[in-house]
mmJSON file of the N, C-alpha and C atoms, coordinates in Angstrom:
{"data_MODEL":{"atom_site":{
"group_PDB":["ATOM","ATOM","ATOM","ATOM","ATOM","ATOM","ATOM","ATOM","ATOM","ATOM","ATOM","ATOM","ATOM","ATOM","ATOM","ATOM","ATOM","ATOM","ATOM","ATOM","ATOM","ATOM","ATOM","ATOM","ATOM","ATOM","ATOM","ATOM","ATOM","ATOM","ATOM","ATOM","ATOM","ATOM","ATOM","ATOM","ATOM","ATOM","ATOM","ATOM","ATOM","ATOM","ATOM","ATOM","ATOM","ATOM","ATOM","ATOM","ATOM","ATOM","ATOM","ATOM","ATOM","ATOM","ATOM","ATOM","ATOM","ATOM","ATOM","ATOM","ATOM","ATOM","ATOM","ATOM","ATOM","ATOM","ATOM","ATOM","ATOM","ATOM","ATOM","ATOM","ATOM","ATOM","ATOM","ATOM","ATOM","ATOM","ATOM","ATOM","ATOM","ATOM","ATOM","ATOM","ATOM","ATOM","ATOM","ATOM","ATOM","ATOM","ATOM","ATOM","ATOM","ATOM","ATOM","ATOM","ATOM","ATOM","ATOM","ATOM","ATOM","ATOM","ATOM","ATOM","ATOM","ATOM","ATOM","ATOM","ATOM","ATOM","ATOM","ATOM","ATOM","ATOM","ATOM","ATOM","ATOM","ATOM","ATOM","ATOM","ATOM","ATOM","ATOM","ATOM","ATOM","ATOM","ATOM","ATOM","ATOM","ATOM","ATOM","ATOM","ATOM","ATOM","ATOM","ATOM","ATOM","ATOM","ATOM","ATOM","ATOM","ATOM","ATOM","ATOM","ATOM","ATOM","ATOM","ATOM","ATOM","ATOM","ATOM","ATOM","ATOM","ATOM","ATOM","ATOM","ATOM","ATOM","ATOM","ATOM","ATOM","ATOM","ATOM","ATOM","ATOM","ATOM","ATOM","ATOM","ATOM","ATOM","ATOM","ATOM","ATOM","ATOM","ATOM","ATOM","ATOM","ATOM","ATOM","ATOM","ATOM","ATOM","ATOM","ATOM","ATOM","ATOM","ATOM","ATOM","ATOM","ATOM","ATOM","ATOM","ATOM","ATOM","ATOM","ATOM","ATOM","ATOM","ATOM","ATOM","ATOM","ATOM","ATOM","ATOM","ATOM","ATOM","ATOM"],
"id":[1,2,3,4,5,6,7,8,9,10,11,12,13,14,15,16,17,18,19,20,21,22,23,24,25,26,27,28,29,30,31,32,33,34,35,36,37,38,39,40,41,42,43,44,45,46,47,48,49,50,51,52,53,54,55,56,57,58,59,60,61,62,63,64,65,66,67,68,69,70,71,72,73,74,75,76,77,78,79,80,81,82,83,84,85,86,87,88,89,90,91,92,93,94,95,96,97,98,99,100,101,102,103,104,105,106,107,108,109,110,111,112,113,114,115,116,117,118,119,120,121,122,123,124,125,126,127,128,129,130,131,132,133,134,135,136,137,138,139,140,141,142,143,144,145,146,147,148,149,150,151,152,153,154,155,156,157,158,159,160,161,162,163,164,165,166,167,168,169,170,171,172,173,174,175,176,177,178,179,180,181,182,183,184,185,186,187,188,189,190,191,192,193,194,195,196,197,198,199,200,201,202,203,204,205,206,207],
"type_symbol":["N","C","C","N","C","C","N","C","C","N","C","C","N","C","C","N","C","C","N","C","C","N","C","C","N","C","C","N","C","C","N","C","C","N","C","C","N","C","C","N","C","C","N","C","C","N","C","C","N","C","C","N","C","C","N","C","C","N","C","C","N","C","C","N","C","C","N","C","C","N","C","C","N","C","C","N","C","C","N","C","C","N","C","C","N","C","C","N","C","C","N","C","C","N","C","C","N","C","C","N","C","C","N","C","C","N","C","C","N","C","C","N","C","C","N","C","C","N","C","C","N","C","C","N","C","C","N","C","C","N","C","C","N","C","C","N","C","C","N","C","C","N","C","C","N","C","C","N","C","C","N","C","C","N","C","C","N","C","C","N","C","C","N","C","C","N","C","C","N","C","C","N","C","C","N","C","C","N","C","C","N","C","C","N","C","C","N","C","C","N","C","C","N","C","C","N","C","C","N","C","C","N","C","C","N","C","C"],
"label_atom_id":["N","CA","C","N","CA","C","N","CA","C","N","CA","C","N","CA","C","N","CA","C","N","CA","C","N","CA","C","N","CA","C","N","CA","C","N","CA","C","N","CA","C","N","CA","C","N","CA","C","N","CA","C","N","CA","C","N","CA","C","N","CA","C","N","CA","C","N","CA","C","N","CA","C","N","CA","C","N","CA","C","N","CA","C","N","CA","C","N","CA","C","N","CA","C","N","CA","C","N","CA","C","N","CA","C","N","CA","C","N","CA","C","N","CA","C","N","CA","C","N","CA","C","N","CA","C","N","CA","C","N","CA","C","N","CA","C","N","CA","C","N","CA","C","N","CA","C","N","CA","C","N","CA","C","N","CA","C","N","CA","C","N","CA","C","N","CA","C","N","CA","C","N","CA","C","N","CA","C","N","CA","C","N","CA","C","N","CA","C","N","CA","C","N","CA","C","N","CA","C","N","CA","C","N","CA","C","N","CA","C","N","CA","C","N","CA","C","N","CA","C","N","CA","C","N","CA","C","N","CA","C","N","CA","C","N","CA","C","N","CA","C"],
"label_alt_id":[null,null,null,null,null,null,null,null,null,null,null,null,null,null,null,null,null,null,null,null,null,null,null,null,null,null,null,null,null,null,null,null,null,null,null,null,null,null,null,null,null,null,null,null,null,null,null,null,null,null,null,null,null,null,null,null,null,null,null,null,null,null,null,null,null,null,null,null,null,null,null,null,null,null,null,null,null,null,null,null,null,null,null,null,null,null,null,null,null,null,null,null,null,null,null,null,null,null,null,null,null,null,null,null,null,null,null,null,null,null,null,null,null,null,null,null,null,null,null,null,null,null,null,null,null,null,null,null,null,null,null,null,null,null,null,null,null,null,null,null,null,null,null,null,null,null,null,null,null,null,null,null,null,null,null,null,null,null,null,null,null,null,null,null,null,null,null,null,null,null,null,null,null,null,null,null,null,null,null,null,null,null,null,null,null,null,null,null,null,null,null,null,null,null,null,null,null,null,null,null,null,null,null,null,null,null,null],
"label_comp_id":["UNK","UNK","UNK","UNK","UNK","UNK","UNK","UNK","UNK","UNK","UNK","UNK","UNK","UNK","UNK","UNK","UNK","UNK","UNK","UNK","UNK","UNK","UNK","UNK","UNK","UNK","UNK","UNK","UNK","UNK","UNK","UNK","UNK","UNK","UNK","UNK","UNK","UNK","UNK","UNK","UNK","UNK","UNK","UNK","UNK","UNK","UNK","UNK","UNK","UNK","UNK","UNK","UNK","UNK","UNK","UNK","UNK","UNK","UNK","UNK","UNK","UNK","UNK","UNK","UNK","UNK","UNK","UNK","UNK","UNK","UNK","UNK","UNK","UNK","UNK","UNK","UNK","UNK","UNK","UNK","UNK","UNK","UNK","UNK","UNK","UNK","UNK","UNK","UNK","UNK","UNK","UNK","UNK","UNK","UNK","UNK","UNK","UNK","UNK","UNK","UNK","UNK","UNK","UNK","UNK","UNK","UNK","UNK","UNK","UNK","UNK","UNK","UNK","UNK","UNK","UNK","UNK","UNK","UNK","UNK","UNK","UNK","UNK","UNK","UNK","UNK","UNK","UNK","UNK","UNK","UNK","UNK","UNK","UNK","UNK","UNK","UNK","UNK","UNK","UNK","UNK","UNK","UNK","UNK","UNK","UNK","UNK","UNK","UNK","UNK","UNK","UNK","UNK","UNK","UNK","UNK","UNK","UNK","UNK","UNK","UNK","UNK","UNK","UNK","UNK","UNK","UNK","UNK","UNK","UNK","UNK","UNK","UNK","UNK","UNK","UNK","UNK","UNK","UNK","UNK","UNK","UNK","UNK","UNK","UNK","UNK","UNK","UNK","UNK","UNK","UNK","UNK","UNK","UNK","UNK","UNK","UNK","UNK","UNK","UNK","UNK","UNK","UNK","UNK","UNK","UNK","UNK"],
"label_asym_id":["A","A","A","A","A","A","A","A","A","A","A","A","A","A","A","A","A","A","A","A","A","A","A","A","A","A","A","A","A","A","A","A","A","A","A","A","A","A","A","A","A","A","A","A","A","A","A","A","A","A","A","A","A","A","A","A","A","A","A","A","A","A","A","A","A","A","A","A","A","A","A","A","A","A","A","A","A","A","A","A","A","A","A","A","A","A","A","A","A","A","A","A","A","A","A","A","A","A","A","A","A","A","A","A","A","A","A","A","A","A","A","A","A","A","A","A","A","A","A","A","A","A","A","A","A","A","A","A","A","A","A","A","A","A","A","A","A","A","A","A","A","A","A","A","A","A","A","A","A","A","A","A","A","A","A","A","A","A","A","A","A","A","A","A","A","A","A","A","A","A","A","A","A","A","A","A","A","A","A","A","A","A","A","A","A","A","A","A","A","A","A","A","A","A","A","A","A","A","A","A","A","A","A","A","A","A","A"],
"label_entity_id":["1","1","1","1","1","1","1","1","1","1","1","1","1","1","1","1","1","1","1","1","1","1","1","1","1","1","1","1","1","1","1","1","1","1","1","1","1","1","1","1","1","1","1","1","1","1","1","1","1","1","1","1","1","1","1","1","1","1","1","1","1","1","1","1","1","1","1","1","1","1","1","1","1","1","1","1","1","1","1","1","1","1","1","1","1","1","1","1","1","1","1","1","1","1","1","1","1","1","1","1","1","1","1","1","1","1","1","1","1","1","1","1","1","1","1","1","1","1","1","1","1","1","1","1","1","1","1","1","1","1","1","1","1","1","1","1","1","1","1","1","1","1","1","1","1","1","1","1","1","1","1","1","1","1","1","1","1","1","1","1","1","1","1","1","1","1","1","1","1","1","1","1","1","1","1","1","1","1","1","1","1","1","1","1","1","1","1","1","1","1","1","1","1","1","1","1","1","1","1","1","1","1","1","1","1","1","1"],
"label_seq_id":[1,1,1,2,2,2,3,3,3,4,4,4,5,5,5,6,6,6,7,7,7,8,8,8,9,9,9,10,10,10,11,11,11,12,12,12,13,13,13,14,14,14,15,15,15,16,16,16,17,17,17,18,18,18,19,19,19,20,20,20,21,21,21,22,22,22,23,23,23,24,24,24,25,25,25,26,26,26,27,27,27,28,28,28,29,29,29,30,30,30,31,31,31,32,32,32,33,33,33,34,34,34,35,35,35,36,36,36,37,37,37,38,38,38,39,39,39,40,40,40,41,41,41,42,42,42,43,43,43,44,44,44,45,45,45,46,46,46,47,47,47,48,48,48,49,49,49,50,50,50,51,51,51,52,52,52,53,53,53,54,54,54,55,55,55,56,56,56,57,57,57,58,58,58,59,59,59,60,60,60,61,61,61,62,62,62,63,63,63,64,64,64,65,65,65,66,66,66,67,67,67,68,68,68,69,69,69],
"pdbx_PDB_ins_code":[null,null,null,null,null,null,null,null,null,null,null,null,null,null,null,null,null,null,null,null,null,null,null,null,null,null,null,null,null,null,null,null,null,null,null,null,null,null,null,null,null,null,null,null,null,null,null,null,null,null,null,null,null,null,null,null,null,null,null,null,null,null,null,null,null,null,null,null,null,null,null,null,null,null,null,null,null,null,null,null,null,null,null,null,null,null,null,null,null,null,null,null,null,null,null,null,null,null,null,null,null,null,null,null,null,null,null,null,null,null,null,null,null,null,null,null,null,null,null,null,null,null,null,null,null,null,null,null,null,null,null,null,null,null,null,null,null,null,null,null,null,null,null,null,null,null,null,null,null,null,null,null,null,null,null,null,null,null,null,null,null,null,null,null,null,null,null,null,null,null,null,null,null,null,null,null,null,null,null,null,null,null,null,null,null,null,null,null,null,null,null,null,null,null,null,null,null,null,null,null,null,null,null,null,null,null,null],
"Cartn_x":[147.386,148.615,148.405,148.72,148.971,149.837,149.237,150.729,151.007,152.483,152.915,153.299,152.621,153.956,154.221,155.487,155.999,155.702,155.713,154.631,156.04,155.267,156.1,156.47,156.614,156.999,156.691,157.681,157.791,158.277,157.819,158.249,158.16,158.675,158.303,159.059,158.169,158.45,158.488,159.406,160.205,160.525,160.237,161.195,162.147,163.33,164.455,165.063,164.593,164.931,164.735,165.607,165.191,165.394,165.646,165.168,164.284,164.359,163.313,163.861,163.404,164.011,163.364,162.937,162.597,163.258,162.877,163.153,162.414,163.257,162.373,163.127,162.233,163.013,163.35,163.996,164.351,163.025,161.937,160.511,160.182,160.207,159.729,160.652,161.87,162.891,162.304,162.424,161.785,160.453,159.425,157.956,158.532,159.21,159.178,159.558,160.836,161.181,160.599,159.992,158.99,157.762,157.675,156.413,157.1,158.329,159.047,159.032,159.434,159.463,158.351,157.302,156.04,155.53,155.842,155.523,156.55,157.468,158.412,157.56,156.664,156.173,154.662,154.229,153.34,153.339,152.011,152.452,152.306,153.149,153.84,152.606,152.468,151.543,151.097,151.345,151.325,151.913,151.161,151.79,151.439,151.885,151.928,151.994,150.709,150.345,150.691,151.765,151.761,151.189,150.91,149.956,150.041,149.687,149.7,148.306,147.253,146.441,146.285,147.266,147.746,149.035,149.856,150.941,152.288,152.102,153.505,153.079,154.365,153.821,153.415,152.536,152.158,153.226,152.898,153.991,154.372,154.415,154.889,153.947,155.051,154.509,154.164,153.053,152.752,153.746,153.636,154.969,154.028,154.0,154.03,154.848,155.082,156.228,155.365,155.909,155.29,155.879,155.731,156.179,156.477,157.169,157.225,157.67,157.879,157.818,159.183],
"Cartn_y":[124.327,123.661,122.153,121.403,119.675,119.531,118.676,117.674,116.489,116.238,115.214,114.504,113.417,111.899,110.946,110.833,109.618,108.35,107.501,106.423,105.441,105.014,104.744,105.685,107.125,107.999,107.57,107.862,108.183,109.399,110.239,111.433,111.477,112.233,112.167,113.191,114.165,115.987,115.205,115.625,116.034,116.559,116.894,118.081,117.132,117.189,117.63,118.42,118.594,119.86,121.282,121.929,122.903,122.512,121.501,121.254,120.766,121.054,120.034,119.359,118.037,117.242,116.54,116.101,115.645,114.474,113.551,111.89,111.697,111.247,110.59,109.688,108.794,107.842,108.349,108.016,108.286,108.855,108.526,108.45,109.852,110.203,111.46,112.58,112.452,113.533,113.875,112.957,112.98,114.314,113.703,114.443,115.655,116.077,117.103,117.937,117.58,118.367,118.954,118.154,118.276,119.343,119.12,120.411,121.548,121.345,123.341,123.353,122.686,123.48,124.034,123.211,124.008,125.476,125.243,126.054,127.179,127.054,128.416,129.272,128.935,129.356,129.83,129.896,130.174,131.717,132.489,133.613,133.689,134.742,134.959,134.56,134.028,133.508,132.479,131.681,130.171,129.502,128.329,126.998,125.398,125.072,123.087,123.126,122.737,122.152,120.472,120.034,118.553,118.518,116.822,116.246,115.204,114.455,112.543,112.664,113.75,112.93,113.182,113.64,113.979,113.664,113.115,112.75,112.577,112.802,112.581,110.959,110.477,108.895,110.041,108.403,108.456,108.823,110.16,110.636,111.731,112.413,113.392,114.938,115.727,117.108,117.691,118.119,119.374,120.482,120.349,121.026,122.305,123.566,124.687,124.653,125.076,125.42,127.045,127.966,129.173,130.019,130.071,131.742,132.31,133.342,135.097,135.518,136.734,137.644,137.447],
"Cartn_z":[149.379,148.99,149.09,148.456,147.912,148.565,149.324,150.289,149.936,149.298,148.584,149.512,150.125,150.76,150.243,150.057,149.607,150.498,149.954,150.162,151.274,152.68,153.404,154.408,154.412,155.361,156.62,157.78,159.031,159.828,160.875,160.645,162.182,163.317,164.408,165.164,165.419,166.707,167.988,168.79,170.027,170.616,171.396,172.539,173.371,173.385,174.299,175.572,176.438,176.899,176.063,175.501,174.876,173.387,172.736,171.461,171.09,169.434,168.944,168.138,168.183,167.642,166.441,164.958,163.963,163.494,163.296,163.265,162.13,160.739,159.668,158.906,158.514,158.012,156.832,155.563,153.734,153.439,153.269,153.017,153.317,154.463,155.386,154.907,155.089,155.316,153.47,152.481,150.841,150.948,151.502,151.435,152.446,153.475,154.023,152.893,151.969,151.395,150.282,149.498,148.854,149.048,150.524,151.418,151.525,152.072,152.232,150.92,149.471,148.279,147.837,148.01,147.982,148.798,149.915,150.916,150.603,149.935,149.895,149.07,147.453,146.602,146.987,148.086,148.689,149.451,149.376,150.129,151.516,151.9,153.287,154.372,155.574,156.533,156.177,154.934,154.723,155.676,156.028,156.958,156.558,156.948,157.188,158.853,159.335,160.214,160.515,161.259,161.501,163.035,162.517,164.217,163.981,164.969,164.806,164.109,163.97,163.35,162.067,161.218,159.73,159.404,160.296,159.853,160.304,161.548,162.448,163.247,163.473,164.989,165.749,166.488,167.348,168.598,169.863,170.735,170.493,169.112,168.354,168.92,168.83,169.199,168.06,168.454,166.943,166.283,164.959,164.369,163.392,163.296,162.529,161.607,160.61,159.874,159.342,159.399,158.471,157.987,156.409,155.225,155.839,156.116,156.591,155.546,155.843,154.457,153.699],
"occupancy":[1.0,1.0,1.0,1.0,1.0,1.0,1.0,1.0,1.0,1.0,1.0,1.0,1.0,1.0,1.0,1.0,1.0,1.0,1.0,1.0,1.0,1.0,1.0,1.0,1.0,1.0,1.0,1.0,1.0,1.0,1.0,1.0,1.0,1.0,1.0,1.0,1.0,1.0,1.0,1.0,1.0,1.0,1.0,1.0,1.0,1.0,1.0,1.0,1.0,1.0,1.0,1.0,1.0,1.0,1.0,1.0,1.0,1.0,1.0,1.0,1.0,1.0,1.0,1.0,1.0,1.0,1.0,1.0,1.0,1.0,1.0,1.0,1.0,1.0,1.0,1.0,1.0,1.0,1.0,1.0,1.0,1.0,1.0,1.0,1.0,1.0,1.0,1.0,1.0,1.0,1.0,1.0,1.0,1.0,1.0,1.0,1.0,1.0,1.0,1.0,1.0,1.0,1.0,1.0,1.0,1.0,1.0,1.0,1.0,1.0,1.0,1.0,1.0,1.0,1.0,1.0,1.0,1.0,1.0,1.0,1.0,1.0,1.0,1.0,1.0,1.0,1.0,1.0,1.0,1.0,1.0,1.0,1.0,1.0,1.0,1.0,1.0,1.0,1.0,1.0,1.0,1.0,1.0,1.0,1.0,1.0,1.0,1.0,1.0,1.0,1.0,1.0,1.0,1.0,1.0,1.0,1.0,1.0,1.0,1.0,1.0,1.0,1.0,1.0,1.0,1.0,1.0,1.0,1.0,1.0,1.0,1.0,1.0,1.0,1.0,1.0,1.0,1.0,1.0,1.0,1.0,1.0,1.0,1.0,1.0,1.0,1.0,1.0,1.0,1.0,1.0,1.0,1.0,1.0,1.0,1.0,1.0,1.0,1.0,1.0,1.0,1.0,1.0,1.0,1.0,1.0,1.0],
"B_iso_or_equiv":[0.0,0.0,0.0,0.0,0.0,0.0,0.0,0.0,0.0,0.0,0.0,0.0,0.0,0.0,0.0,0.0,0.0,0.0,0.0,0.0,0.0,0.0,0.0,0.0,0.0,0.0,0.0,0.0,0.0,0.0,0.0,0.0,0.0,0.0,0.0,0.0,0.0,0.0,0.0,0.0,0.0,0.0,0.0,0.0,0.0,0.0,0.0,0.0,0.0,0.0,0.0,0.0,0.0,0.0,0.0,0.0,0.0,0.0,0.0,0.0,0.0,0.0,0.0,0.0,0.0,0.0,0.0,0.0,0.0,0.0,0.0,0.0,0.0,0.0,0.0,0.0,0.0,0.0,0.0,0.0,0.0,0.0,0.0,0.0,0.0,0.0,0.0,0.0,0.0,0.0,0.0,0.0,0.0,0.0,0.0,0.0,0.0,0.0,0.0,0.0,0.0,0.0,0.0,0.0,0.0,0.0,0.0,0.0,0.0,0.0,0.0,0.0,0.0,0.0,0.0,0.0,0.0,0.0,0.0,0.0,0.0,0.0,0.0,0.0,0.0,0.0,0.0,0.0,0.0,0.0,0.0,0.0,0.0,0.0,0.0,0.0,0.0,0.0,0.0,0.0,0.0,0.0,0.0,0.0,0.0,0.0,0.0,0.0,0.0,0.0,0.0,0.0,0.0,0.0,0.0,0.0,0.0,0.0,0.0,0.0,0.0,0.0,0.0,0.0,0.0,0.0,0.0,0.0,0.0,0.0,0.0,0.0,0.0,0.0,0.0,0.0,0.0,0.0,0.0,0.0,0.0,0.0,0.0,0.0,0.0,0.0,0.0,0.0,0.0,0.0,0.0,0.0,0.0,0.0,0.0,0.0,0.0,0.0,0.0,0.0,0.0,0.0,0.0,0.0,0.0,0.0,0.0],
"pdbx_formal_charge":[null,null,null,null,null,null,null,null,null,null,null,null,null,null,null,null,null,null,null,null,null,null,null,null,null,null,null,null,null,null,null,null,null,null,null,null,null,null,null,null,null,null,null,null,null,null,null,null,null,null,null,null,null,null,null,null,null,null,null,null,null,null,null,null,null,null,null,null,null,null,null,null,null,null,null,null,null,null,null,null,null,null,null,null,null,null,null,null,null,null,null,null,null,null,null,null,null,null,null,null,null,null,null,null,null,null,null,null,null,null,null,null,null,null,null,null,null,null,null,null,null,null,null,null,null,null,null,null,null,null,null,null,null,null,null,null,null,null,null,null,null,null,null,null,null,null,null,null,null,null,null,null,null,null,null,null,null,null,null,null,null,null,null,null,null,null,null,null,null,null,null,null,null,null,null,null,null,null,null,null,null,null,null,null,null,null,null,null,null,null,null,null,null,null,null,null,null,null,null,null,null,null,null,null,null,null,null],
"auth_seq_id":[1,1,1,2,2,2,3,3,3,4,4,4,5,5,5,6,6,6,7,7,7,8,8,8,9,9,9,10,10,10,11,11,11,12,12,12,13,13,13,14,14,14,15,15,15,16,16,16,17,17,17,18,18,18,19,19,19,20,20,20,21,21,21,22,22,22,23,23,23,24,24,24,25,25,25,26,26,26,27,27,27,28,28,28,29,29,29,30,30,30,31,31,31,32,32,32,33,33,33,34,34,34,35,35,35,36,36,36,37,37,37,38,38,38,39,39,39,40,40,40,41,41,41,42,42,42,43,43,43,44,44,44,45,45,45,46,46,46,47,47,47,48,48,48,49,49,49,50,50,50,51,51,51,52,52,52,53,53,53,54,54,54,55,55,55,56,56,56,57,57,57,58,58,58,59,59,59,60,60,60,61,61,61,62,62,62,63,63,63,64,64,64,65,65,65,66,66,66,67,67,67,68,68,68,69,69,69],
"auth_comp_id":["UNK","UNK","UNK","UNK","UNK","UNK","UNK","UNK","UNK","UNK","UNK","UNK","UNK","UNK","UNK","UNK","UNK","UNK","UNK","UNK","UNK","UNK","UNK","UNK","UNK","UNK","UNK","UNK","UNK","UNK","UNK","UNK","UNK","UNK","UNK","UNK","UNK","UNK","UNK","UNK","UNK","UNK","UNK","UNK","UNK","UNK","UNK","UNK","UNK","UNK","UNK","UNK","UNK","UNK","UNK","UNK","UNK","UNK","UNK","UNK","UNK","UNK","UNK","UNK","UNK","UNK","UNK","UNK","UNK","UNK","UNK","UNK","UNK","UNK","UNK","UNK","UNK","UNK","UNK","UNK","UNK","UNK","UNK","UNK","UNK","UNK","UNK","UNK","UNK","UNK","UNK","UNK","UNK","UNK","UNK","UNK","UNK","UNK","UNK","UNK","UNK","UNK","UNK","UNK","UNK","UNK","UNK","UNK","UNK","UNK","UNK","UNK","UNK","UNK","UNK","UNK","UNK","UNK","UNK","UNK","UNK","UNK","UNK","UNK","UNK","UNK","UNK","UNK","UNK","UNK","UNK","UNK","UNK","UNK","UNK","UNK","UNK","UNK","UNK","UNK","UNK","UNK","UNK","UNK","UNK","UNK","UNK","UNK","UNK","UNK","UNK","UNK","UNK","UNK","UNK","UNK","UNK","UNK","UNK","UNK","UNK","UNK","UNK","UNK","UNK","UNK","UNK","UNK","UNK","UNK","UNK","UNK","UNK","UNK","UNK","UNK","UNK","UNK","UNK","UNK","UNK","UNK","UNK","UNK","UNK","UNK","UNK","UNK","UNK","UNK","UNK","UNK","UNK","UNK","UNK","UNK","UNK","UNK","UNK","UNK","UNK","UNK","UNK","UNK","UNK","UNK","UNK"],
"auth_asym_id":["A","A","A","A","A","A","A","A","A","A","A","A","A","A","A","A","A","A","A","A","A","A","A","A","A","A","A","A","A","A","A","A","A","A","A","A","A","A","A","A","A","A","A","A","A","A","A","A","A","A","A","A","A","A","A","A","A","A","A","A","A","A","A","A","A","A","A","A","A","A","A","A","A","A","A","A","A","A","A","A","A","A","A","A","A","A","A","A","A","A","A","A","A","A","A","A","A","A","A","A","A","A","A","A","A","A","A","A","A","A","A","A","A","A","A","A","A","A","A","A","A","A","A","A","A","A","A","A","A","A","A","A","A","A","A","A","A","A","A","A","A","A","A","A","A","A","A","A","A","A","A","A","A","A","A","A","A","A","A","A","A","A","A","A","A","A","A","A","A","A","A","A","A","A","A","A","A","A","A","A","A","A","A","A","A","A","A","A","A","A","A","A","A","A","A","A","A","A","A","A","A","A","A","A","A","A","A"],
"auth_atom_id":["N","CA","C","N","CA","C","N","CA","C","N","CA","C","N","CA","C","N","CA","C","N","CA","C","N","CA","C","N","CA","C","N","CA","C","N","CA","C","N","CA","C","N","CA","C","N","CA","C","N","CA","C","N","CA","C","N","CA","C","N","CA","C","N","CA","C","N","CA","C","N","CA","C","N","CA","C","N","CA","C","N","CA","C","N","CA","C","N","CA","C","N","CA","C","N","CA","C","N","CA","C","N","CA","C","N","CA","C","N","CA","C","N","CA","C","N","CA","C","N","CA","C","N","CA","C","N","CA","C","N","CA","C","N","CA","C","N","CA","C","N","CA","C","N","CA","C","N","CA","C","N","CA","C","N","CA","C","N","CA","C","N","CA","C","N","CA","C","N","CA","C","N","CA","C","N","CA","C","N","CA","C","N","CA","C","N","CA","C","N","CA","C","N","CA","C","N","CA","C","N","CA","C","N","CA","C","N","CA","C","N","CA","C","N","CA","C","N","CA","C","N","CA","C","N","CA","C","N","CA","C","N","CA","C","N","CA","C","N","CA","C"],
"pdbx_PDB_model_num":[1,1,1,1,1,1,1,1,1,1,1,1,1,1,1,1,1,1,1,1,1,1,1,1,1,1,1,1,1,1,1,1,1,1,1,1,1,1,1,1,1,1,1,1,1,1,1,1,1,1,1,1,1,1,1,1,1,1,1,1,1,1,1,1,1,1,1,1,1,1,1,1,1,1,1,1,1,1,1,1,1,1,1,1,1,1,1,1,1,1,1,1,1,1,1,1,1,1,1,1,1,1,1,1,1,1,1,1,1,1,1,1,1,1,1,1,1,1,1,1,1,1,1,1,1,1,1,1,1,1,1,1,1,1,1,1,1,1,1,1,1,1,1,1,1,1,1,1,1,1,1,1,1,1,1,1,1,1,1,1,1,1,1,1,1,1,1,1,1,1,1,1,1,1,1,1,1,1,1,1,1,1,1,1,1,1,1,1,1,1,1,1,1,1,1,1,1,1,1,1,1,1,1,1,1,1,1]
}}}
């Protein structure tokens, strides 16, 4: 799968106590959406792996996103 970012993105995972929390600027919240539309058309056990060292700030917890059936 092609990962589209819009140019400028900021994006940033959190924990809370028991949440999680996602922080993006216009830019980010744009390309995330862009990735679940992709990722919906994908088959089931597909993922987007985020990390600071592909694409979250720096501080940011690693984020899964994955298909199920």
């Amino acid at each position: 799968m092609e990962m589209k970012w819009i140019d400028g993105f900021e994006i940033k995972v959190n924990d809370d106590n028991d949440e999680i929390v996602i922080s993006a600027n216009r830019e980010g919240l744009l390309s995330l959406a862009l990735q679940l539309a992709d990722l919906a058309d994908e088959p089931h056990g597909s993922h987007i792996h985020y990390d600071e060292d592909n694409s979250l700030e720096e501080g940011s917890k690693e984020l899964i996103i994955e298909k199920t059936e």
